[in-house]
C-alpha positions, 0 to 999 in steps of 0.5 A: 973622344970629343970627335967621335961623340960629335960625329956618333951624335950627327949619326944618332940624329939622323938616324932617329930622323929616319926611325920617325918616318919608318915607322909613319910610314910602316903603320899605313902598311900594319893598319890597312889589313884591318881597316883598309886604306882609306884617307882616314887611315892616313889622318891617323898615322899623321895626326898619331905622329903629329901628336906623339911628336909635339908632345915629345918635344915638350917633355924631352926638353923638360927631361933635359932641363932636369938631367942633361945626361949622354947616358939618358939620351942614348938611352932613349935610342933603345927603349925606342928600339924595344918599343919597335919590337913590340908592335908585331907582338901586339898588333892583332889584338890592338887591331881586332879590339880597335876594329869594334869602333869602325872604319873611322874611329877604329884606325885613330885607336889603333895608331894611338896605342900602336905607335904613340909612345915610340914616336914620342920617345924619338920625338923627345931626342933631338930637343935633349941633344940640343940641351946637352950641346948648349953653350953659348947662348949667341950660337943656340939658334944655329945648334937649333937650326942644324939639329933638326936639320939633321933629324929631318935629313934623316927623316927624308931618307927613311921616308925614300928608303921605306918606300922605294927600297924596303917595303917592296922588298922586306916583310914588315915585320922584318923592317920594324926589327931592322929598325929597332936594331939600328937604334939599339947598334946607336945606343950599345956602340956609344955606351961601349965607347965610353965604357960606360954602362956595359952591363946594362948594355948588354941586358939591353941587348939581350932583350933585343935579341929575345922579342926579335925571336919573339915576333918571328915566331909570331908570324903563321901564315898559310898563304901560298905566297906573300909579297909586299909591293907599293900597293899593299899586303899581296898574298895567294890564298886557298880559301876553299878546295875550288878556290884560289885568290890573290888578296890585298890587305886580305881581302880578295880581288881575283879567285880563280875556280879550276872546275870552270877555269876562269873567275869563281866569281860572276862579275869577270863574265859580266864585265865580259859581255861588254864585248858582245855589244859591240858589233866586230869587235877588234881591240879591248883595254882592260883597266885592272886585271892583273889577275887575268880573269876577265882577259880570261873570260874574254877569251872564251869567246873572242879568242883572237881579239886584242887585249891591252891589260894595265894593272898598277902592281907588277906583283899582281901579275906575276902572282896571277900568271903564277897561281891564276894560270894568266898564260902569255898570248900573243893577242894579249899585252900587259902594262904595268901603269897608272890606268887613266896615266896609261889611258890618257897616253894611249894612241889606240882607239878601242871597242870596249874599255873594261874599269875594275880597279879597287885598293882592297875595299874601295874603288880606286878614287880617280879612275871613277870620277866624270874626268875619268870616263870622259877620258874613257869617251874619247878613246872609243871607237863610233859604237864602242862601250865602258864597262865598270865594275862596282859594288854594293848592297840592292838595298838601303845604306851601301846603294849610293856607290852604285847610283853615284857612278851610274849617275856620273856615266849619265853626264858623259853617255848617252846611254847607261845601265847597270847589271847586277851579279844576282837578283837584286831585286830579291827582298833581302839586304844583300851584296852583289857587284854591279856593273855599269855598262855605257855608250853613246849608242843604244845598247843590248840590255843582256842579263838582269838590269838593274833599277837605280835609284838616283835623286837630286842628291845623288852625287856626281863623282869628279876630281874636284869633289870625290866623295866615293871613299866616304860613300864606300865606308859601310861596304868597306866595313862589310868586307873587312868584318867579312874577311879580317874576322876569320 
């Protein structure tokens, strides 16, 4: 009995190692469709962990000092594994309570009432076991030092497994109950072993059984599809009778329209146009695209002009090809990269290269910065062209997107404007795309162009010093009230 209580204690250590960073990890991925993925949804997973883990380090000692009991430290395990349960069962309503506070603050709240008390429950584990296994003062260092070493062998495995294995693969709600079984198997198979407790252990049990059933009748959806990836909560979406979209973390990033068999929105034609300033066009790179419509648009008219498309997400693609109607060409090639990663080891040279890559609310932070386009500038032909996408109110607070990258573009080209995806010089608040067209020779102002406002405070975006995330803060908050609200 003394070697399976020291090999199932080895186990459970590792295991709560694991549990702690499932759940990290996992509350980027159960935030994000309300608030995001933003750097201050990181800080509030890590400071929430941080926090709940500190504290339960310091009460899990007391407890222990005061009852060092096995059937208390396993314990733990399952009301752990309750808790885990319980999230999917509360986590709209925390989400869309917590979302009246905005992007900033919103996201910390959440976490905190989220996850704060599972975290600190595991977190109050490996101190307990170090108290129960105490015996020798002259060899409490190294019982120390394995312990957590252990827990933290765990936690690298979760961290891995969450990531490389799990969330591509696995709903979230399905990796919460995976987890919370695997801490409730630790708890019933020690009491059961022992034979102690049987009765209370079942009971637990059966509350396990009862919220898994719970959060899976709680998961409605009326997505065509639904698919977990690296990158985000990915879904096909009817909206309307005219429009089919591809979102992540709910919000749209390709709608496609059967009645103009293309983009239903005007930004993919003006991304296009890019081509037609350029004279004999050959070669396009599409930075982005994985849904397809700006290849789309494209096409309409250069029908035999090549295409590189790379978009960061394989899913993307296959949902595009799938419910986008993103055919095969030959003319056409798709890359699964990093776009500037893919850019940088290119050894094409091309007309125009097309920038339109976002998270959900924001633009992806390095494919926007000075080092990007000067990248880009490398790459063109003699009188090739960048076309970069953007978005923002004409007006007031939400403009400093726009003016940043084009005042960035300056730096690089020689030649800049902007085109707005309406009239932008209306009146009213209100938002649009702007796309940023940039050369190193004079180019043909086709359509509105738009006049942006920049000033000695205008930032230029670069890798050192990327302030478009927080520049994007009152867009983003447009966009997930737009879109989360419903």
């Amino acid at each position: 009995m003394e070697k399976f209580n020291k090999n199932w204690l080895t186990l459970a250590l590792f295991c709560n190692g694991a549990a702690i960073m499932v759940l990290e990890i996992l509350g980027t991925r159960i935030v994000a469709p309300h608030f995001g993925t933003t750097l201050y949804v990181w800080t509030a997973l890590i400071v929430v962990t941080l926090l709940a883990l500190a504290l339960g380090y310091y009460f899990g000692g007391r407890v222990a000092d005061k009852k060092p009991k096995w059937n208390i430290f396993y314990i733990l395990f399952s009301a752990a594994s309750v808790l885990f349960l319980v999230i999917p069962l509360v986590d709209g309503f925390v989400l869309s309570a917590s979302g009246k506070l905005g992007l900033m603050w919103g996201p910390l709240v959440a976490a905190l009432f989220l996850f704060f008390i599972p975290l600190g429950i595991l977190g109050m584990i490996t101190p307990f076991a170090v108290r129960l296994n105490a015996k020798e003062v002259s060899r409490i260092g190294q019982l120390v030092g394995n312990f957590y070493a252990i827990s933290t062998a765990g936690s690298i495995f979760g961290a891995l497994v969450t990531a490389y294995l799990l969330i591509p693969n696995l709903k979230i709600s399905l990796i919460l109950v995976l987890t919370a079984g695997l801490l409730m198997i630790i708890t019933a198979i020690w009491f059961i072993v022992q034979k102690k407790g049987i009765n209370n252990t079942f009971i637990a049990m059966a509350i396990f059984v009862l919220l898994t059933l719970l959060t899976f009748n709680n998961q409605p959806s009326s997505a065509l599809e639904e698919v977990q990836s690296f990158y985000g909560l990915s879904k096909v979406e009817i909206l309307s009778s005219d429009l089919t979209c591809i979102t992540v973390n709910n919000i749209p990033q390709s709608c496609f329209n059967p009645d103009l068999n293309g983009s239903a929105w005007s930004y993919a034609g003006l991304l296009a146009r890019a081509v037609e300033m350029v004279p004999n066009p050959q070669h396009v790179l599409v930075i982005g695209d994985g849904g397809g419509l700006i290849t789309r648009e494209i096409l309409k008219k250069n029908s035999d002009i090549g295409i590189e498309t790379v978009d960061i997400d394989q899913k993307i693609y296959d949902l595009g090809a799938e419910y986008l109607h993103f055919e095969d060409r030959p003319n056409v090639t798709k890359a699964v990269s990093d776009g500037r990663q893919y850019l940088l080891a290119s050894k094409n040279t091309y007309d125009v290269i097309i920038i339109d890559a976002f998270t959900d609310t924001s633009p992806v932070l390095h494919l926007y910065t000075r080092e990007m386009f000067e990248l880009a500038a490398s790459k063109l032909t003699v009188r090739g062209a960048l076309a970069v996408n953007s978005f923002g109110f004409n007006k007031g607070q939400g403009t400093e997107v726009v003016s940043s990258i084009y005042q960035t573009l300056k730096t690089v080209f020689l030649d800049v404007y902007v085109s707005p995806s309406g009239n932008a010089d209306q009146q009213e608040r209100e938002f649009y795309n702007f796309v940023h067209f940039a050369s190193d020779h004079e180019l043909e102002r086709l359509g509105r162009v738009y006049d942006v406002g920049v000033n000695d405070k205008t930032p230029v975006i670069s890798d050192d010093f990327n302030q478009l995330e927080y520049l994007s803060l009152p867009l983003s908050g447009y966009l997930l009230n737009l879109y989360t609200s419903k």
